[in-house]
LOLUM-630592 format. One record per residue: x, y, z of N, C-alpha, C, CB in turn. Coordinates in steps of 0.05 Angstrom, whole numbers, plus 5000, padded with zeros to 4 digits. Atoms other than C-alpha are relative to their C-alpha. Glycine has a CB too. Layout:
  nxx  nyy  nzz caxx cayy cazz  cxx  cyy  czz cbxx cbyy cbzz
    X    Y    Z    X    Y    Z    X    Y    Z    X    Y    Z
...
//
This chain:
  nxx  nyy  nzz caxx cayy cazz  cxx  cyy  czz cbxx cbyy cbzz
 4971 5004 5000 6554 7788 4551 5005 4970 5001 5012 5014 5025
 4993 5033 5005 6586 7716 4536 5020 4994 5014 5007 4991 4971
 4987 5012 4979 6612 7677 4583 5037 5009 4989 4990 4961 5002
 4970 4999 5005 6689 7681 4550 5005 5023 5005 5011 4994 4975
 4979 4977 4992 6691 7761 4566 4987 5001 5022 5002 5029 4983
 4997 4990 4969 6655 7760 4636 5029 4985 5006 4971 4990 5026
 4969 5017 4993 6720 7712 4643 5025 5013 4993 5004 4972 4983
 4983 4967 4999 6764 7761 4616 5000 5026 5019 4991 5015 4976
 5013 4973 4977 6731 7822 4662 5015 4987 5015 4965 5006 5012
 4991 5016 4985 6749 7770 4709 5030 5000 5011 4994 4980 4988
 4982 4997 4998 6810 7764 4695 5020 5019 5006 4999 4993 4990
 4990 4973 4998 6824 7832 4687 5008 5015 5023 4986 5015 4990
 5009 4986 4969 6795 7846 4753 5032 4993 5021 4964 4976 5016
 4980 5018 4985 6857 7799 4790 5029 5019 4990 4999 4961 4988
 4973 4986 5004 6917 7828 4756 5014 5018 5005 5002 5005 4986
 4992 4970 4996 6969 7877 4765 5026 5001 4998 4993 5012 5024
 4970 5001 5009 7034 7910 4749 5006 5006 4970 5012 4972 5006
 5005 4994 5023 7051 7910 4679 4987 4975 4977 5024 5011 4994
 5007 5013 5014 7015 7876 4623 5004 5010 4969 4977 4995 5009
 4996 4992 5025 7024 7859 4553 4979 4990 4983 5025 4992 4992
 5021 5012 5018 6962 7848 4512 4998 4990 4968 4982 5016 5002
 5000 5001 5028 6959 7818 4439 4982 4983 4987 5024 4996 4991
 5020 5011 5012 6905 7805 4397 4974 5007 5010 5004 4975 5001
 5026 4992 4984 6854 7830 4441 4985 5031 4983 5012 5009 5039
 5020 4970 5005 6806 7891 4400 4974 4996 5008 4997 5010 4969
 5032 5001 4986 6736 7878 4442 5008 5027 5019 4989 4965 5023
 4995 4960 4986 6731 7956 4464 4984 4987 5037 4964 5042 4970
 5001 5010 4962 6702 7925 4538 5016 4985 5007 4976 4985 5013
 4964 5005 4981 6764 7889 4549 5013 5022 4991 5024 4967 4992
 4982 4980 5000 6806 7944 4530 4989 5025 5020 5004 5009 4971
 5009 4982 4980 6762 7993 4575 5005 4992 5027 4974 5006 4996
 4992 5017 4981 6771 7938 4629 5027 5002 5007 4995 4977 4993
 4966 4999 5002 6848 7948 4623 5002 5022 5020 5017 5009 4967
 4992 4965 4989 6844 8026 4627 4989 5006 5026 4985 5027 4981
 5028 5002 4983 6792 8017 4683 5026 4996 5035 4970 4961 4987
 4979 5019 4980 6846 7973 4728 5022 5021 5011 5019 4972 4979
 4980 4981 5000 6885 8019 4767 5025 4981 5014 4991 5028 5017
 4986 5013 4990 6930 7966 4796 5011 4987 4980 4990 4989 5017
 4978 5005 5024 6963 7959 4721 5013 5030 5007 4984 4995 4960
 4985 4977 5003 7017 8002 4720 5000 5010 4970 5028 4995 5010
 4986 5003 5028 7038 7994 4647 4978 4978 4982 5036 4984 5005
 5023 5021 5010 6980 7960 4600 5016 5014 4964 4953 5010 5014
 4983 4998 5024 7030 7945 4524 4966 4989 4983 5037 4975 4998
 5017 5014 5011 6976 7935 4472 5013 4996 4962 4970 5017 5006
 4985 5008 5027 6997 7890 4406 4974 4988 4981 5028 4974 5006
 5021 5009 5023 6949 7872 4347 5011 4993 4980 4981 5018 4991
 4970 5013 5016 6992 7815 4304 4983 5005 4971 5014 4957 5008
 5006 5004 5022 6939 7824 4254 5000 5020 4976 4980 4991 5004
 4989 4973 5014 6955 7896 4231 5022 5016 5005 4983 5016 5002
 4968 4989 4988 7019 7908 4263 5001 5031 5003 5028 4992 4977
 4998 4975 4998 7001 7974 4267 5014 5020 5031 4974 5004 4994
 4997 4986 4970 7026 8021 4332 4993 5031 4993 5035 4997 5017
 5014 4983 4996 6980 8076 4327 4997 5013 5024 4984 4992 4994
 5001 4988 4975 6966 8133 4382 4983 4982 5017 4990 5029 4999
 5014 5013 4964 6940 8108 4454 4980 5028 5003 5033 4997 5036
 5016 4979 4988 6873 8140 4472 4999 4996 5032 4970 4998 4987
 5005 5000 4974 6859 8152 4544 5030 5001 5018 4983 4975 5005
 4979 5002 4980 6909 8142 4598 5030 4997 4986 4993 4974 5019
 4967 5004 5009 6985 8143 4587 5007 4978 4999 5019 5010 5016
 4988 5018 4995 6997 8077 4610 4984 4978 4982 5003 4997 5029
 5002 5026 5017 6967 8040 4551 5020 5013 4971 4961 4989 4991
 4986 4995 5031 7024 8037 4486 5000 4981 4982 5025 5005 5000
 4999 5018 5009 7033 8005 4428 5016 5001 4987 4984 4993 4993
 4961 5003 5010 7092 7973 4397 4993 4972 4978 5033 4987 5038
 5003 5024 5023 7112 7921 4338 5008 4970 5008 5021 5008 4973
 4994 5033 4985 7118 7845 4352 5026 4998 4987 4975 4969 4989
 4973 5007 5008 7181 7845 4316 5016 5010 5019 5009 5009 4974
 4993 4984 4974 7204 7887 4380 5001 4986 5019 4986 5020 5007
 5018 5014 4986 7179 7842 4423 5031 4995 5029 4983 4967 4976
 4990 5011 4977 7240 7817 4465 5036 5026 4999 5004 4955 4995
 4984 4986 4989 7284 7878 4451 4987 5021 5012 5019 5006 4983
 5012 4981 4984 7234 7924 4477 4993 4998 5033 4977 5003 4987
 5006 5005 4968 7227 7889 4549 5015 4979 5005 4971 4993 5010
 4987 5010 4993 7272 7870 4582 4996 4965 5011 5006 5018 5013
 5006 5035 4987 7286 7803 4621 4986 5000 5031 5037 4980 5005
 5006 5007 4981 7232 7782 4667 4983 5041 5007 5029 4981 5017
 5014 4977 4992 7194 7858 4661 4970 4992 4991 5012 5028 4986
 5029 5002 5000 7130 7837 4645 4984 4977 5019 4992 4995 4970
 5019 5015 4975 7078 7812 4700 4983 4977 4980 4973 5029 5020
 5027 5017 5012 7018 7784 4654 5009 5004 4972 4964 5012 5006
 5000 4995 5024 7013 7768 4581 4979 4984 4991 5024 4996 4988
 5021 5003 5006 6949 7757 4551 4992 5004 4966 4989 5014 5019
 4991 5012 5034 6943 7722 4476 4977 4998 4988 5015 4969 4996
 5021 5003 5009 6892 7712 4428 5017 4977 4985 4984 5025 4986
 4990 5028 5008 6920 7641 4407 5006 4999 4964 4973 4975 5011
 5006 4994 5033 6893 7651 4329 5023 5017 4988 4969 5019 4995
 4987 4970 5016 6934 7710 4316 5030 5000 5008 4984 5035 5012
 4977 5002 4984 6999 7681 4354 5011 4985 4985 5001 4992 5025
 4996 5026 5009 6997 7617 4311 5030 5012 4983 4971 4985 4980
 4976 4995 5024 7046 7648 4256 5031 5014 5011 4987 5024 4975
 4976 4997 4988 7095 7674 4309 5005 4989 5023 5006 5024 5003
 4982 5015 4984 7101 7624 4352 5021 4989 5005 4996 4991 5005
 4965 5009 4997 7175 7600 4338 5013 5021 5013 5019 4996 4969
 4983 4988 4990 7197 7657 4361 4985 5012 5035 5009 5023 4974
 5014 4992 4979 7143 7680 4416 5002 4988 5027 4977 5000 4992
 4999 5012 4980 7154 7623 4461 5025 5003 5008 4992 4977 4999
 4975 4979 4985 7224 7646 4481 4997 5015 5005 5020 5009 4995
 4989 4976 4996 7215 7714 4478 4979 5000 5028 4998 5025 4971
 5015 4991 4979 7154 7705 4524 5013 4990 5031 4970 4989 4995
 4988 5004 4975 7190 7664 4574 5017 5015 5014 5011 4982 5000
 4971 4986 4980 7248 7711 4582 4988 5024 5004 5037 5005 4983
 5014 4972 4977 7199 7774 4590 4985 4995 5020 4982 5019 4988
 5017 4999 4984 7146 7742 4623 5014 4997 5034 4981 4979 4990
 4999 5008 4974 7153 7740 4708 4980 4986 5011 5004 5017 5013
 5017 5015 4986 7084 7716 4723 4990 4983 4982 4980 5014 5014
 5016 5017 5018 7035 7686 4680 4990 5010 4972 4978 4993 5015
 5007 4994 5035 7013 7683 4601 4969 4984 4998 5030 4982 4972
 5025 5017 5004 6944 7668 4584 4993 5003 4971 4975 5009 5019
 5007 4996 5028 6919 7648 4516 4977 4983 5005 5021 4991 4975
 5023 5000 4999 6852 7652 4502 4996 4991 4970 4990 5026 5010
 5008 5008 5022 6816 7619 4435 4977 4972 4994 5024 4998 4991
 5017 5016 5008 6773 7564 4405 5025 4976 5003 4984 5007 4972
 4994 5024 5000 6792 7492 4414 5043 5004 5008 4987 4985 4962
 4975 4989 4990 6866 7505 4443 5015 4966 5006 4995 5025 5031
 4985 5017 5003 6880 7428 4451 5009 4982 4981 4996 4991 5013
 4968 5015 5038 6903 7413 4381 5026 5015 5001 4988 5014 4952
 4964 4987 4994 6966 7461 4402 5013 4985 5015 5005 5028 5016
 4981 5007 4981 6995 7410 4444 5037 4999 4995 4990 4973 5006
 4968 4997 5000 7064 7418 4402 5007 5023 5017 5013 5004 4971
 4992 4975 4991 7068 7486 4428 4998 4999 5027 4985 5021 4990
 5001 5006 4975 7046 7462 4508 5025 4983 5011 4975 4988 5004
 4983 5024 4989 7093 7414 4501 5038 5019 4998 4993 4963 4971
 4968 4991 5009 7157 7463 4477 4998 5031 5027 5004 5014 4951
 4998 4989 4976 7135 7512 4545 5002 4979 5019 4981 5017 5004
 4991 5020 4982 7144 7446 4585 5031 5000 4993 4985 4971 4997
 4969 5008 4998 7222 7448 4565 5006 5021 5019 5020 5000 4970
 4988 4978 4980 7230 7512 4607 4982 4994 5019 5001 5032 4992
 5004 5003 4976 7193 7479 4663 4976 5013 5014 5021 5006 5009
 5030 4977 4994 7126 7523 4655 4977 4983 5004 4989 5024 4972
 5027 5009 4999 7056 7503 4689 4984 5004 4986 4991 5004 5014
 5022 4990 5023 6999 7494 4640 4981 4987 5012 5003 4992 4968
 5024 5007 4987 6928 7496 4663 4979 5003 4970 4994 5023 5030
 5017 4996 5018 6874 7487 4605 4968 5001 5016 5006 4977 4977
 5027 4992 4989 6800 7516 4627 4976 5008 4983 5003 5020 5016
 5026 4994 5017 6739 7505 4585 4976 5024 5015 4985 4969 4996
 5012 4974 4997 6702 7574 4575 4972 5004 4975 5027 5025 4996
 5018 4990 5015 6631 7564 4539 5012 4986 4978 4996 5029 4999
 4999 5002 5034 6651 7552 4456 5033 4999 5000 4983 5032 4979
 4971 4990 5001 6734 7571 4477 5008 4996 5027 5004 5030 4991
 4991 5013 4972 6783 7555 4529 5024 5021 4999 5009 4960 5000
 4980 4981 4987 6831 7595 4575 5024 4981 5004 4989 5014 5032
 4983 5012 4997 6901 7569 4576 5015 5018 5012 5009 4987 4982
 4983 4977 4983 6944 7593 4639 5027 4993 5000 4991 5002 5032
 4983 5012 4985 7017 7583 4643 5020 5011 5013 5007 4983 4990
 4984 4987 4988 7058 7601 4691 5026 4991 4998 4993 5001 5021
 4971 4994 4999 7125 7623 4689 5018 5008 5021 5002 5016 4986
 5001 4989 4988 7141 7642 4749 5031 4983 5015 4972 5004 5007
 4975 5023 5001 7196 7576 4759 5011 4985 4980 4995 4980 5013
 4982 5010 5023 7217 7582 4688 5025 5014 4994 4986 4999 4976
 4975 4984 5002 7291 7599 4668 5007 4995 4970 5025 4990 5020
 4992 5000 5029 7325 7620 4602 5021 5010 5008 4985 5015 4978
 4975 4976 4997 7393 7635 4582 5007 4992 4972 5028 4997 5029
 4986 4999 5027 7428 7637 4513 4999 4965 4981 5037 5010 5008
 5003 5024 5008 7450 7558 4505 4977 4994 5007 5018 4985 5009
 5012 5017 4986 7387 7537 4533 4983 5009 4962 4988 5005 5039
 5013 4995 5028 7348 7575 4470 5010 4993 4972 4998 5026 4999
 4979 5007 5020 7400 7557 4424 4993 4975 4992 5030 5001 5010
 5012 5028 4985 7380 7480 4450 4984 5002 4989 4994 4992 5027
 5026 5007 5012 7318 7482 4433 4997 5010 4983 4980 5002 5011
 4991 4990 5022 7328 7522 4377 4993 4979 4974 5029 5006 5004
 4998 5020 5027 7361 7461 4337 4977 4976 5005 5035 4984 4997
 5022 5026 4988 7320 7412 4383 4971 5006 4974 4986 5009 5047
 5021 4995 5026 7260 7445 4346 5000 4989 4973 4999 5025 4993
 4996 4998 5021 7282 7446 4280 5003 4969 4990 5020 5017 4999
 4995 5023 4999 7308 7371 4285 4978 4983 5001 5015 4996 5016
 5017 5019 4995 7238 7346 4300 4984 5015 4972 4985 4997 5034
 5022 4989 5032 7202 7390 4242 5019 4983 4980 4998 5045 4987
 4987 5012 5022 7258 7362 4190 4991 4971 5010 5034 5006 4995
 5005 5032 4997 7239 7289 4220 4971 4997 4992 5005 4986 5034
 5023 5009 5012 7164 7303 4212 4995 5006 4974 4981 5008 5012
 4997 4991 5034 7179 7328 4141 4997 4979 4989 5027 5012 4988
 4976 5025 5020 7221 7269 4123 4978 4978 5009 5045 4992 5016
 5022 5027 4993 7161 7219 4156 4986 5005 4987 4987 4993 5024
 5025 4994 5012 7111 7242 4120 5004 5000 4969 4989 5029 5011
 4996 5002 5024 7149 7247 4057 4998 4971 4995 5023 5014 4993
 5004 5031 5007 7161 7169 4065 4979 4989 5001 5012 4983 5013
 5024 5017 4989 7089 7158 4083 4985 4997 4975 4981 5015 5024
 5009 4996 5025 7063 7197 4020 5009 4985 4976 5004 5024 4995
//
């Protein structure tokens, strides 16, 4: 077993309440889930086939579409959320809101080399979220907690254009550079 899933097990082991998993198909972390009786609710998402196929085993694992994502749970109902970084990349404009306003505790993204994302560390620092980066072997665990972050309409709106205003600036720099 490789150090990045006893660290997962690990992780697994600590948790509880409800979780939302995505990106994760290693059948011993997913048995690790079902295993955990101190999940109430274990959501499982796979961005790379969007599929929501039946749930084997226990009731309390389902699966749902990422386009769902922040009308299916409410504000502040999910405990843990646990990422596969790779497979997030193409919906992160929209993922980092939606996760702040479901998440209540903590989000962990798991992957290879994770500190070339610092735009994306740096746009969960506007809502005031702790980020812990933890080299794991070949891949690194990124924790951050949410737990003293707030959202509300204008604030997403804000960063919204804020966003948008710095991609059209690195557009427009790069066009003058070329």
């Amino acid at each position: 077993m490789k150090k990045e899933e006893k660290r997962m097990l690990q992780l697994i082991q600590t948790i509880e309440g409800n979780v939302l998993a995505i990106g994760i198909s290693d059948p011993i972390i997913i048995e690790a889930f079902e295993k955990n009786d101190r999940i109430e609710k274990c959501y499982f998402l796979n961005t790379i086939s969007n599929e929501s196929g039946k749930a084997k085993g226990r009731k309390k694992r389902k699966n749902f579409s990422m386009n769902r994502l922040r009308k299916k749970f409410h504000k502040k109902k999910i405990d843990y959320i646990i990422c596969n970084i790779e497979e997030m990349i193409p919906h992160m404009n929209t993922f980092i809101k939606d996760s702040v306003y479901i998440n209540r505790k903590k989000l962990y993204f798991f992957g290879p080399n994770q500190l070339k994302y610092s735009k994306i560390w740096k746009r969960y620092q506007q809502y005031h979220a702790k980020i812990e980066h933890e080299k794991i072997g070949n891949s690194y665990l990124t924790t951050i907690s949410n737990e003293h972050s707030k959202t509300n309409k204008m604030k997403d709106i804000y960063f919204l254009i804020h966003d948008c205003l710095k991609k059209m600036y690195d557009v427009i720099g790069d066009l003058l550079i070329d």
